[in-house]
N, C-alpha and C positions, 0 to 999 in steps of 0.2 A: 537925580535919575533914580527911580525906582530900581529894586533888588532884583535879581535873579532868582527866579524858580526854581528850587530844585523840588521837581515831583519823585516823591518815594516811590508810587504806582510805576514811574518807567524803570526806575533802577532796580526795582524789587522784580519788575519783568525778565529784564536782562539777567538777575541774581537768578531766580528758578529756570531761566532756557541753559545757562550751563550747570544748573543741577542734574537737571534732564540729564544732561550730554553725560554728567559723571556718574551718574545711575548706569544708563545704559553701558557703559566703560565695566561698571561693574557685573557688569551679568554678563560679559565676554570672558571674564574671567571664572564667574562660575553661574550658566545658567538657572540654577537654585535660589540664587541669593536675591532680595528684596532688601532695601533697608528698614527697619521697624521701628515705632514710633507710638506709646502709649498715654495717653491723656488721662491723667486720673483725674474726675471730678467727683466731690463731695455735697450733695444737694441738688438742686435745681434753678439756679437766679438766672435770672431774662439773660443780664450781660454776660456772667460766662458762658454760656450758650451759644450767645450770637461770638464769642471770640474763637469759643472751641469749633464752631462749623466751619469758621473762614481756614483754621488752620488745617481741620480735618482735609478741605477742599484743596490748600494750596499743597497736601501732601498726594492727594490722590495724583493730579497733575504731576507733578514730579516724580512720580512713580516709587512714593513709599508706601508700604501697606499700616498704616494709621487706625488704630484701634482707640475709641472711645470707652474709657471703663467708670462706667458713673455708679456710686456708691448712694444710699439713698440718707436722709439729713438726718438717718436714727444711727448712722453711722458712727463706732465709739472709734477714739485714738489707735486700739489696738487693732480694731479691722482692719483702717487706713494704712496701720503699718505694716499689719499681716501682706495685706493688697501688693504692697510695696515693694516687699523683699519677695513675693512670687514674681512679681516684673524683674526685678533685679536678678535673678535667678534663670530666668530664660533666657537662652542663646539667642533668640530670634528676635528680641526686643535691643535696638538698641541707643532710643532716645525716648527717658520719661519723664513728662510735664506733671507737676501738680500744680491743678487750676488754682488761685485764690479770687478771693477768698473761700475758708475750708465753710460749707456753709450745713456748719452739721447742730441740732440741739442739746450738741454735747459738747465739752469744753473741750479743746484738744491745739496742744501745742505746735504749733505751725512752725516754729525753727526746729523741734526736735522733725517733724514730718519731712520737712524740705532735707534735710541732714541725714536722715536714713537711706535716699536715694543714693543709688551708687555713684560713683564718685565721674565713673567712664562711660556711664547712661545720661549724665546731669547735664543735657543741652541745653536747661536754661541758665548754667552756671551760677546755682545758689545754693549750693554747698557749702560748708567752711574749706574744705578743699578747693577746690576751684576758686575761692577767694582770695584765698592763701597766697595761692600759684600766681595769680594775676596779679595781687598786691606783691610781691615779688620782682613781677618781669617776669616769669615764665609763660611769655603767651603762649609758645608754640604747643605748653604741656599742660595744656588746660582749657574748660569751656568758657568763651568768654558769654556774661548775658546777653540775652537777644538783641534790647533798646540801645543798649550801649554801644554792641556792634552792629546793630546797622547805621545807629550814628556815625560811627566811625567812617562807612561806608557812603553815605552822603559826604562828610566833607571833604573824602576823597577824588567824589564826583565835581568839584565847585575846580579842580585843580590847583588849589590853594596847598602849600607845603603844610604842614604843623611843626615840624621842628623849627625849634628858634622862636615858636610863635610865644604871645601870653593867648591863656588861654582862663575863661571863668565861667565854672560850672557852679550853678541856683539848683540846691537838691544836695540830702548826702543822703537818699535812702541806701539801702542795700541793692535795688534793684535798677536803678539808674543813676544815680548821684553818684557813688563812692567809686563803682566799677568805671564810672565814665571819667570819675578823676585819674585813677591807674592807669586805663589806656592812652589819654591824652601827656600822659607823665612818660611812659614808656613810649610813646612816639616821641618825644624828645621836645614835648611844649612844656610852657614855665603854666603853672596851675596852679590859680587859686580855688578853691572850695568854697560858696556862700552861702547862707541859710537864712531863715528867718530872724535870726539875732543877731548879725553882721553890723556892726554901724556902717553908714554910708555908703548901704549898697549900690545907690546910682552911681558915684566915683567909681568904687569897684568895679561897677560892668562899664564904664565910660573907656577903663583901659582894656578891653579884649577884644582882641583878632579875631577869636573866636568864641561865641557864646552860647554855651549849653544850656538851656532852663528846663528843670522838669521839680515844679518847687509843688505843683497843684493849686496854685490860687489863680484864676481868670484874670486873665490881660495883665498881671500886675507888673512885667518890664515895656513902659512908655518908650517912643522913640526918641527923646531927648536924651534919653540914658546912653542908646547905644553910637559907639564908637562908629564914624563913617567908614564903609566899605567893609565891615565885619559881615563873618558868618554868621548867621543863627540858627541856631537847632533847635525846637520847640516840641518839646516832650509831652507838653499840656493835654489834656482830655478834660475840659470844664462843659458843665451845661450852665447858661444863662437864658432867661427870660428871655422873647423875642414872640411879639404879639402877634410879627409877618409869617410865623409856622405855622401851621397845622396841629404841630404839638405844644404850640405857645414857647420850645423853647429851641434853642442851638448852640453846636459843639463851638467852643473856639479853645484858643490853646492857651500857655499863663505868658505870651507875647500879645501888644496890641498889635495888633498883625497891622491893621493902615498905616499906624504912626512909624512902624520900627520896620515896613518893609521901605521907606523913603529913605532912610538912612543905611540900610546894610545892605553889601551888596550879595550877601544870598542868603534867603528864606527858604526856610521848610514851611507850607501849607498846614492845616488846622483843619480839617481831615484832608488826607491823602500826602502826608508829612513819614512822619518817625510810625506812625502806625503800620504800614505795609511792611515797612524796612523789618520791624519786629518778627513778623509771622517770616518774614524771606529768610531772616539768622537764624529761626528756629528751625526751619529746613536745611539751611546750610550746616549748623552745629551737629541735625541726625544724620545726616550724609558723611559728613568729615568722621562721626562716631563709627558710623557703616566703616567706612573705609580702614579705620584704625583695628577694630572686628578683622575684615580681612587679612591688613599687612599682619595683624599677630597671631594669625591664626593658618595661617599659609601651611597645607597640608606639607610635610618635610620638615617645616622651618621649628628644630626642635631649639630649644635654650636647656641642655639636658647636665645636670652635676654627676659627677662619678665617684664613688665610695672606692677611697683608697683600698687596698689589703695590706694588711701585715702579715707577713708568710712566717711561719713556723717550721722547725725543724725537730726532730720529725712531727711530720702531719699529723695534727691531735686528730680526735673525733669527729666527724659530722657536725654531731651534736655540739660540740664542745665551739666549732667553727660557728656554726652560725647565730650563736648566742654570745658571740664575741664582738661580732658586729651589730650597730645599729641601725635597722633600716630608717633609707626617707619617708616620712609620713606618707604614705601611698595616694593623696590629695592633692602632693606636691609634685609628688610622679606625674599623674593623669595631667597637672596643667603642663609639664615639661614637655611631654609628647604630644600634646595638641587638641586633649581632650578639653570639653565644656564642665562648668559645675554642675549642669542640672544635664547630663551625660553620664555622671559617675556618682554609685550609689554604696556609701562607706560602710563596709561591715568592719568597724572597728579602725586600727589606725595603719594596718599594713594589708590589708586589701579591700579589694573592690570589685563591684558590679558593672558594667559597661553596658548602658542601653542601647537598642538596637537600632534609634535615631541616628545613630552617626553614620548609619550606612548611605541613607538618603540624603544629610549635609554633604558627604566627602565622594557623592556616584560619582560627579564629573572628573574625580581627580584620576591622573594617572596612580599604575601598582606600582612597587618597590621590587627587586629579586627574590625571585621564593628557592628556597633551597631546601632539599627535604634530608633529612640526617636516618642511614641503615646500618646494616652491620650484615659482615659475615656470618655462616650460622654457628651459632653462641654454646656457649659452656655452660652449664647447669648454673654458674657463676654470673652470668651475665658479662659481657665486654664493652662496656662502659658507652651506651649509646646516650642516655638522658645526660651523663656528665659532659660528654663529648658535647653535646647540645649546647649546655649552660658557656663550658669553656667558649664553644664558638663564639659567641654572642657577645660573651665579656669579651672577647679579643676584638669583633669587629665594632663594639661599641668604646668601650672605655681606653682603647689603645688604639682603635684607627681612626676613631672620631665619624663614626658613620652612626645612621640611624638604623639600629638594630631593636627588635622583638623578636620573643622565645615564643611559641605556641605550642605547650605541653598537654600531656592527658592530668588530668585528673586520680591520682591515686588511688588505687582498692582498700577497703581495711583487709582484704582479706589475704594480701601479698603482707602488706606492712605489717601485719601480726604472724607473720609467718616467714619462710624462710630467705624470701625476696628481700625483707626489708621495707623502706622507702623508695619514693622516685623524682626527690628532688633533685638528683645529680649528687656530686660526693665531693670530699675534699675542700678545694678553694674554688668548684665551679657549682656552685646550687643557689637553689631559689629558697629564699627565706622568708618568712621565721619558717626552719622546716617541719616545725611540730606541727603549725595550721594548716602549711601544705598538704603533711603527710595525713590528717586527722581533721575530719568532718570538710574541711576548707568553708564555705557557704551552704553545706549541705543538698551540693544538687543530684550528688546519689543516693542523699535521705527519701528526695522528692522520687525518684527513680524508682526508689523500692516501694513508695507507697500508689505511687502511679499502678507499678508492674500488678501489683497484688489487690490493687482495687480490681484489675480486669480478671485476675483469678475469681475473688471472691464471686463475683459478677458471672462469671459462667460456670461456678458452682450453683449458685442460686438459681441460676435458670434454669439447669438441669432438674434440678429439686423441684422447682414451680411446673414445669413443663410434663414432670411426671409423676405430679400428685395434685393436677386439677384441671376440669376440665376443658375448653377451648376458652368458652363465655367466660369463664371466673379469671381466665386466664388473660385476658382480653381487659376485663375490666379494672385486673392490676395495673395492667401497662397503660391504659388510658382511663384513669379514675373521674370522678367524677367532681370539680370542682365548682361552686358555685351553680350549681345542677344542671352544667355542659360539659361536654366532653372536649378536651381539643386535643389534635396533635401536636407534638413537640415537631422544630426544624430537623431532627435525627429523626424522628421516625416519619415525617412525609418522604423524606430522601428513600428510606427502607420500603415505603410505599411505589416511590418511584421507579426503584433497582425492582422487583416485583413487577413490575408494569401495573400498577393500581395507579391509576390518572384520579384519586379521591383526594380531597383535605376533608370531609367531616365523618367523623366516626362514625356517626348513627347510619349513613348508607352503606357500610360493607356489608357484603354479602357474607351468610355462613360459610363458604369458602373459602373468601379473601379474609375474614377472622380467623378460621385457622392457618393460613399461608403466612399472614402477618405476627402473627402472635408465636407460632410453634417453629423456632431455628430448625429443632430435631437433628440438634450435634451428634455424633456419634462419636460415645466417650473415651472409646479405645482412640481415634482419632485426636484427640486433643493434644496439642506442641506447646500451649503456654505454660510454663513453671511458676510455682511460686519464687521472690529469690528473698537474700538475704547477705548483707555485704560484712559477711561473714564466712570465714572457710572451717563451717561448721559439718563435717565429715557424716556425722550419724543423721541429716537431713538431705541424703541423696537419695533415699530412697524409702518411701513413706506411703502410711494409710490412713485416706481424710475421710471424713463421715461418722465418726463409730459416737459419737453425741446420740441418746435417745431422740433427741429431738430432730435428728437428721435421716429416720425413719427407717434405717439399714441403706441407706442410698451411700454405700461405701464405695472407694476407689481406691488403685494406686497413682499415688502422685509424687513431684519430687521437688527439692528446691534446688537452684542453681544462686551463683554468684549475681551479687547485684548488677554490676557492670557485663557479665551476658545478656542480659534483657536487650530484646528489641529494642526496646525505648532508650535505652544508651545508643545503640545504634543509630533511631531517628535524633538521637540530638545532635549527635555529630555531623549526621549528614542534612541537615534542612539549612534552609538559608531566611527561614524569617517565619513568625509565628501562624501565618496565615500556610505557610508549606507545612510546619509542624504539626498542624492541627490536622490538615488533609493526609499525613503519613502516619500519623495515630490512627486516625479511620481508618486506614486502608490495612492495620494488621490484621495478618490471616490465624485466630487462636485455634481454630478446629475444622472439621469439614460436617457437612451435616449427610446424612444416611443416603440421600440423592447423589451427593458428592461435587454439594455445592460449598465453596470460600466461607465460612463463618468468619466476619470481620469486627471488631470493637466499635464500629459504626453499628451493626447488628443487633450488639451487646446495649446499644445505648447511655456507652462510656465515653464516648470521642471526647465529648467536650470537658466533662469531668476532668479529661487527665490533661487536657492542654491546662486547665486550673491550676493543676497540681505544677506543670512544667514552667508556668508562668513565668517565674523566677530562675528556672535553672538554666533555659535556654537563654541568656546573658553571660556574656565572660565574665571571668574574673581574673581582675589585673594582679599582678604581684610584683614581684624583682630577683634580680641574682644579686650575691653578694658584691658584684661590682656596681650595684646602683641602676644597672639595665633592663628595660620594660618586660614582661614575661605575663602572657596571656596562659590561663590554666584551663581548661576545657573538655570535658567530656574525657572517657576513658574505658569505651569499647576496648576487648580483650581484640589480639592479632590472630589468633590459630582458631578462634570462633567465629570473631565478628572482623571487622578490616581495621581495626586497631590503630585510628589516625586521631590524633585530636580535632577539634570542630572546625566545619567547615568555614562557618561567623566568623571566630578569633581569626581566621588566619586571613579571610578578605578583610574583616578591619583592621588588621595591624597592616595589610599590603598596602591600605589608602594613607594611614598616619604615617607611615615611613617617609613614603615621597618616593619620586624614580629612581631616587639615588641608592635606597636603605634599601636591607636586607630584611629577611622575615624564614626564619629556620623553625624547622617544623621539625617533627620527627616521627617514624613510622616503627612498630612492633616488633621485637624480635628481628628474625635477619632479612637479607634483603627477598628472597624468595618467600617470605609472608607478609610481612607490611608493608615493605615497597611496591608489590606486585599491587597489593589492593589498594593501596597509597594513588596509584598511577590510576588502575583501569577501575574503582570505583568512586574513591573520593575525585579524584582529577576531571569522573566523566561528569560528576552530577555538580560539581563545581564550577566547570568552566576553566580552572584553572594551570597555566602553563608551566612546571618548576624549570629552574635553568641551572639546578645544578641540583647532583646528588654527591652527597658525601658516604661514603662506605667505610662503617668502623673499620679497625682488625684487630686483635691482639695478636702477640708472642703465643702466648697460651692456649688461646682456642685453636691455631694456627699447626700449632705441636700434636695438638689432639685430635687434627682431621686428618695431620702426617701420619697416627697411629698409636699416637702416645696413650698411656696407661688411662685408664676412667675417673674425671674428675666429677669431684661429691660435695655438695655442699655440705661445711661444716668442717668438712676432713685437710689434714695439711694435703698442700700439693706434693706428689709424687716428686722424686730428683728432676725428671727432666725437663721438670716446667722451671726448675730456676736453675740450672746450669743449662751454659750454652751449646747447643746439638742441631750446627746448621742443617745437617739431611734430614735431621726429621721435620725441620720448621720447612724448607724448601718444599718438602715431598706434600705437606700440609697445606702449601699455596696452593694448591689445586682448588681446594673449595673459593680464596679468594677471588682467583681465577674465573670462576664460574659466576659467583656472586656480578663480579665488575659485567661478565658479558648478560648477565639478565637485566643487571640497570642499561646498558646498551642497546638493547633488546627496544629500550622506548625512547632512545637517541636523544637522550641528557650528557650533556660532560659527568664524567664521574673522578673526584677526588677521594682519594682512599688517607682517613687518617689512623695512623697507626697509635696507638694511645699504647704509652710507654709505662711498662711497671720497673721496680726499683730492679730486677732481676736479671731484667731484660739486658743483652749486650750493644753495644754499638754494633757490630757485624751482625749480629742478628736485628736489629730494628732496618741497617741499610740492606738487608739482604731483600725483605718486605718491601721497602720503597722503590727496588732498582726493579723486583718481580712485577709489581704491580702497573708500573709503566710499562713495561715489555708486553705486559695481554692486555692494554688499550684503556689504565686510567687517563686520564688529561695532567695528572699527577697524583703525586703520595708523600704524606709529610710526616714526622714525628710529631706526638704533641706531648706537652708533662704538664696540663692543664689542671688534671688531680692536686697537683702539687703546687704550683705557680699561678691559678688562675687564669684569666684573661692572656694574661705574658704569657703565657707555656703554649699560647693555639694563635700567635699569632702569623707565623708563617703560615697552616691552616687558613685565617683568617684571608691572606693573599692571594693563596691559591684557588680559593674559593669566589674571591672578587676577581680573578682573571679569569677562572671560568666561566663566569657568570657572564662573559665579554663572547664567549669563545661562540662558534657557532651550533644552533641544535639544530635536530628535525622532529619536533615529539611525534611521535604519536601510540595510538593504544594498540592491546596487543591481538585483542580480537576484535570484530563487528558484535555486537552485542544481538542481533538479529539470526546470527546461525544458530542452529538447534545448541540443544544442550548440552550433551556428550560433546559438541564437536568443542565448543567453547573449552571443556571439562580437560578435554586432549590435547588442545594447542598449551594451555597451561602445565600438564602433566609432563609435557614434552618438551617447550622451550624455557619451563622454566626450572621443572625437577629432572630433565634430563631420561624421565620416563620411557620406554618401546614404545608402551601402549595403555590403555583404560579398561580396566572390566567393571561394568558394572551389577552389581551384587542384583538378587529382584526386588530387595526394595527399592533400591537406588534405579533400576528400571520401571517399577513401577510409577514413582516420582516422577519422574519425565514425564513417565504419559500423563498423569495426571495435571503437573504444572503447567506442562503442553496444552490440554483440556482448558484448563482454567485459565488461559492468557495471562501465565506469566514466564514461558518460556523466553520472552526478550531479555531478562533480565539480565547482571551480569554477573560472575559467578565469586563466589567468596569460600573459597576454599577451608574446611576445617583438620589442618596437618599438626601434625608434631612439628615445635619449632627445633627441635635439637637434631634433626639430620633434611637433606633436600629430599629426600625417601619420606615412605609409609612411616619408616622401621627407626626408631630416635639412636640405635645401638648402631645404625650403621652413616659412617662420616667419610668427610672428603668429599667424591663427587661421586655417589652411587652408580652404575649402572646397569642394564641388561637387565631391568625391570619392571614389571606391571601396576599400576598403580592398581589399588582396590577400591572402588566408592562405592561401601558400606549401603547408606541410608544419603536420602538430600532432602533439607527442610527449607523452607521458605521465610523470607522477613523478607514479605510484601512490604509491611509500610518503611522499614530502611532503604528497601530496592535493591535486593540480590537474592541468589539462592544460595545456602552454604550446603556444599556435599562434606559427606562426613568419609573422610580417608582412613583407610583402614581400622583399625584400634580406635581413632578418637571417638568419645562422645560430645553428646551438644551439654553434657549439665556442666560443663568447667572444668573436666577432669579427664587425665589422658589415660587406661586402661592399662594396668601393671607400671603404670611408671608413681615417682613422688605424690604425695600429696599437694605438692605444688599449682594451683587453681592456674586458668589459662588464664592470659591478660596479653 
């Protein structure tokens, strides 16, 4: 009785209809995801050609996206391997073939090639890895090769058991002999191995159940050989001679298929055998990789280690703290929290770059809790908001075991060389190493200042061009002559466009349309762009540019400001992806022109230039706190100029890595009446983003000082009554707390108030704070000693904060962004400073009308106050009231999107009038 058929063609059908089904399984989970599939070939031969189409084909069908990367035969070793580790390297690739043979005119080792492929990419399983594993028994943890396992898969088909069985495999290459011995070994069959040097290989295959042939030689196992009612599996691809072809010749396999199909009772075919079964494993191997991609990459699902502390008594240094500990290679970070390798870009061995791809791998995924960290308004000293930050984070990461991320500013040089210090947090809650923190970090404030001062330069120059030449000459700067045409740039047809000039070629303007286009005609008393320099360089606020001979007396006053007041710190906080960034650069307003039109840096014909220059900045950067937990550093706009949030990026991608479950703490400027306010109603509006809890510092000390306590100085000891205990005046001093908690209410968040404990401080005074703060409607109030303890000291915090996060809100903002301007200016003066009322000054009336004019009165308002009282007036604390606010002057930062009015006293360079030299931030 003749053998049984097993056709490869049906089983390798049914193999691809439930890849299908497990593809499609997989884009339920995240509609993004494709599984991917790279082919490297090396040359051009007929036959891998015709193998690589069949599999391109059977990938398209099963819905992998299958990329053919053909290298041409002048191909050297080192390209193939270059090639190799770029596949490897990519997130989206996650099965890669190298064809053989490598069919290059250069000599190039084909196991060092095959063995550079990743180990978790290697669906054809021929790596030494993957060998390893298999020769092992590790199937589960490993690729097995293609032939081998679809072999497998056929005899599974005949319903024939293998265990218990003998079994004999003809062949010990690497690619089907050896791996097909392990498998049939680890099913539990007895296996022998036969080769061309075997004595008596007829005997030998007389005894198997099952027989595997893939030796390459044509028909050479006769049917007298095989054992009656055996399996056989025929690996063979021979051409012989056959005069009835067309091509004179045909495939058969290394079984005589007539003689040895009478005796066994199942046959694999000589095509349409172990061939199909091939291509179907090598689908099924990028699929099962697909899916292993997923299970360990499962947005949440952190594998995160945490850095002990050893606490000291007393708390040495900062310094001294964070050069005691060793960070984790920040490499090892990014894969803990769920980052890609070619996602993360290592400046060195403790931080990193964060590309902005991950926001498109991780859209579908739900956000994590955003919690935004404020404070009461603050003591010349600061009250411990960034530490309180860092503490939180260690507590909800390294003691609760949740998936937490810090999303801080970026530090100034010009605080940190001054009397501010640093902003890594302090004691046993900071982000480390804090020298790189505190000092250049990646340098995206370098970029910042050179961004800011190109657009300076750039409307110095055009002033100077625009009135020392005339239209023509002027005309033919800006569009030269290259190759003896003229063309426009994409910036200036736009400027053509805003114009109403419907032209792209030069040569048809009209003398009109040449001077309309060519001549801004700024008006240079007009001009609000500063040079800066992130430097709190005091003798550069107030300055005269031009006096060079060669600047022709074309003198001016001009000034520099802080690098971090730039617009451009603002646009980078506030944009959400390079194409927004690029459009909020254009849209800055540096000056008005004599008509009393917007002059924009679209205008200037710098847009693109400085998105150049940003390229790199607008990317986070990762770091850590000394408890070993993730901390995004990003941007670091001032709070009493600009709205003082870290960037918008960091804080949606750390929401997606978290998962539902994790936390993501943010922190906003100074006290809650300036960076919460703009926290809420700018960052929150152009984000989309919902917080569900706010934490509100306090101290003992600032507390004492809005009761009426004596004036604290930095530098200077504390007066008696900030460290001896004096409940009525800390009581009388909760007024400001008081007020602080009802303006986070104001946007119907829970609000937890942590009280950050100094050594001074008493028990009855810290419970005096917590019992006050629940009575005027926190959701709670905790002590922390997080300074001192770490993560452990904010763990209660850490609680209170995750039951908040449960509790119920109703956010919303505090005005329509659509009411005029004053009214905006007044709802804030009123609900949030406790104001009567608003006058505004005629400049600041003028402003209006003019902003008004220019369609940018929607915008929404960014208040520039002193951070040291809820008042005009920094000398006067607690809860001010029975007074007018003053707005000064109001400037615009179009392309951030808000207007800041300038309140009483403040100026826009950095600096508050008769107070320290202390720069805003």
């Amino acid at each position: 009785m003749s053998a049984q058929i097993i056709s490869g063609k049906e089983v390798s059908a049914q193999v691809r209809e439930r890849l299908k089904k497990d593809v499609a399984q997989m884009k339920t989970q995240d509609p993004n995801f494709r599984p991917g599939l790279v082919v490297l070939q090396v040359g051009d031969r007929d036959d891998s050609n015709l193998y690589i189409s069949m599999k391109l084909k059977a990938a398209a069908e099963i819905g992998i996206n299958a990329t053919h990367l053909r290298l041409p035969k002048t191909a050297t070793e080192d390209e193939v391997l270059h090639s190799i580790m770029e596949v490897n390297e990519n997130s989206a690739i996650h099965g890669l073939i190298v064809q053989l043979p490598l069919d290059s005119i250069h000599k190039i080792d084909t196991e060092k090639v095959t063995n550079i492929v990743a180990p978790e990419k290697d669906v054809d399983g021929l790596t030494c890895i993957n060998a390893g594993k298999l020769s092992r028994g590790d199937l589960g943890d490993c690729f097995i090769p293609c032939t081998p396992n679809g072999c497998m898969e056929l005899i599974r088909q005949t319903g024939v058991s293998v265990a218990g069985k003998r079994a004999v495999v003809i062949g010990r290459s690497k690619i089907v002999g050896a791996p097909m011995h392990d498998l049939l070994l680890w099913n539990h069959a007895t296996v022998t191995t036969c080769h061309s040097k075997t004595a008596d290989l007829a005997a030998e295959v007389g005894r198997a159940d099952i027989l595997v042939v893939g030796i390459g030689k044509a028909e050479m196992v006769k049917g007298d050989w095989v054992k009656k009612g055996a399996v056989v599996i025929d690996c063979g691809i021979n051409h012989i001679p056959d005069e009835t072809r067309p091509s004179g010749k045909r495939v058969v396999g290394d079984v005589h298929y007539s003689s040895v199909k009478e005796q066994a009772g199942f046959i694999t075919p000589v095509p349409g055998g172990v061939g199909p079964m091939t291509v179907a494993m090598l689908m099924q191997n990028t699929v099962l990789s697909a899916k292993r991609f997923l299970e360990s990459h499962q947005p949440g699902k952190w594998s995160i280690t945490y850095t002990k502390l050893i606490l000291q008594k007393p708390v040495p240094s900062d310094i001294v703290i964070s050069r005691s500990c060793v960070p984790k290679p920040i490499d090892r970070l990014a894969t803990e929290v769920g980052l890609l390798s070619d996602e993360v870009e290592l400046y060195g061995k403790t931080k990193a770059k964060v590309q902005l791809d991950i926001i498109s791998r991780l859209r579908a995924q739900p956000d994590g809790k955003y919690v935004v960290v404020t404070g009461i308004t603050p003591t010349p000293l600061g009250e411990g908001k960034s530490t309180t930050t860092i503490g939180l984070v260690q507590a909800l990461g390294a003691h609760m075991k949740l998936n937490v991320f810090a999303c801080v500013r970026q530090p100034s040089q010009g605080p940190t060389f001054g009397i501010k210090g640093g902003a890594a947090g302090g004691g046993y809650s900071q982000v480390i190493p804090m020298e790189e923190f505190n000092l250049h970090l990646t340098g995206d404030i370098h970029a910042i200042t050179a961004a800011n001062n190109l657009v300076a330069a750039a409307i110095d120059a055009r002033l100077f061009h625009e009135a020392t030449q005339t239209d023509k000459a002027l005309y033919n700067r800006l569009v030269p002559l290259s190759g003896g045409q003229r063309t426009f740039s994409p910036i200036q047809i736009n400027r053509l466009k805003r114009l109403g000039i419907e032209k792209t070629d030069p040569t048809t303007l009209t003398e009109e349309e040449i001077t309309r286009f060519a001549r801004l005609d700024m008006d240079p008393d007009s001009i609000t762009w500063h040079r800066v320099i992130d430097t709190n360089d005091r003798f550069l606020r107030k300055i005269t540019i031009g006096q060079s001979p060669t600047e022709k007396g074309h003198t001016r006053e001009a000034q520099f400001s802080i690098t971090v007041a730039s617009e451009i710190m603002a646009v980078l906080a506030l944009t959400s992806s390079l194409k927004d960034m690029r459009q909020r650069l254009a849209k800055m307003v540096v000056a008005t022109s004599r008509s009393g039109q917007p002059i924009t840096t679209e205008d200037l014909g710098v847009s693109g230039a400085l998105t150049v220059l940003m390229r790199d900045a607008i990317k986070p950067n990762l770091m850590q706190t000394l408890e070993g937990t993730p901390v995004f550093v990003h941007a670091g706009p001032f709070a009493n100029i600009a709205h003082g949030n870290s960037s918008v990026l960091a804080d949606k991608i750390a929401l997606k890595l978290v998962g539902p479950e994790g936390f993501v703490v943010t922190e906003a400027g100074f006290g809650a009446d300036i960076g919460m306010e703009k926290f809420f109603n700018i960052k929150c509006r152009y984000s989309g983003l919902r917080p569900h809890v706010v934490v509100l510092v306090a101290t003992v000390r600032a507390l004492k000082m809005h009761g009426g306590g004596p004036t604290v100085t930095a530098g200077m000891a504390l007066p008696k009554e900030y460290v001896e205990e004096n409940l009525e005046l800390l009581e009388k001093g909760c007024s400001n707390m008081r007020k602080q908690v009802e303006n986070a209410r104001h946007f119907g968040v829970p609000v937890v108030v942590a009280v950050n404990a100094f050594k001074t401080d008493t028990e009855s005074e810290l419970d005096l704070i917590c019992t006050l703060a629940k009575e005027v409607g926190a959701f709670d109030a905790v002590r922390c000693s997080h300074w001192a303890e770490g993560g452990a000291g904010a763990v209660a915090l850490g609680q209170a904060v995750q039951r908040a996060s449960e509790a119920p809100s109703d956010f919303k903002f505090l005005y329509d962004v659509e009411l005029p301007i004053a009214d905006k200016i007044r709802i804030i003066a009123q609900k949030i400073y406790g104001a009567d009322d608003i006058e505004l000054l005629p400049d600041a009336q003028h402003k209006v009308e003019l902003y008004t004019k220019q369609g940018f009165g929607n915008l929404p308002i960014c208040m520039a106050k002193t951070h040291l009282s809820l008042s005009h007036e920094a000398d006067k604390k607690g809860v001010p009231t029975g007074f007018v606010l003053p707005i000064r002057d109001i400037r615009a930062s179009v392309g951030a999107g808000f207007l800041y009015p300038l309140v009483g006293l403040m100026k826009c360079d950095g600096v508050v009038t008769g107070s320290s030299s202390l720069p805003c931030q």
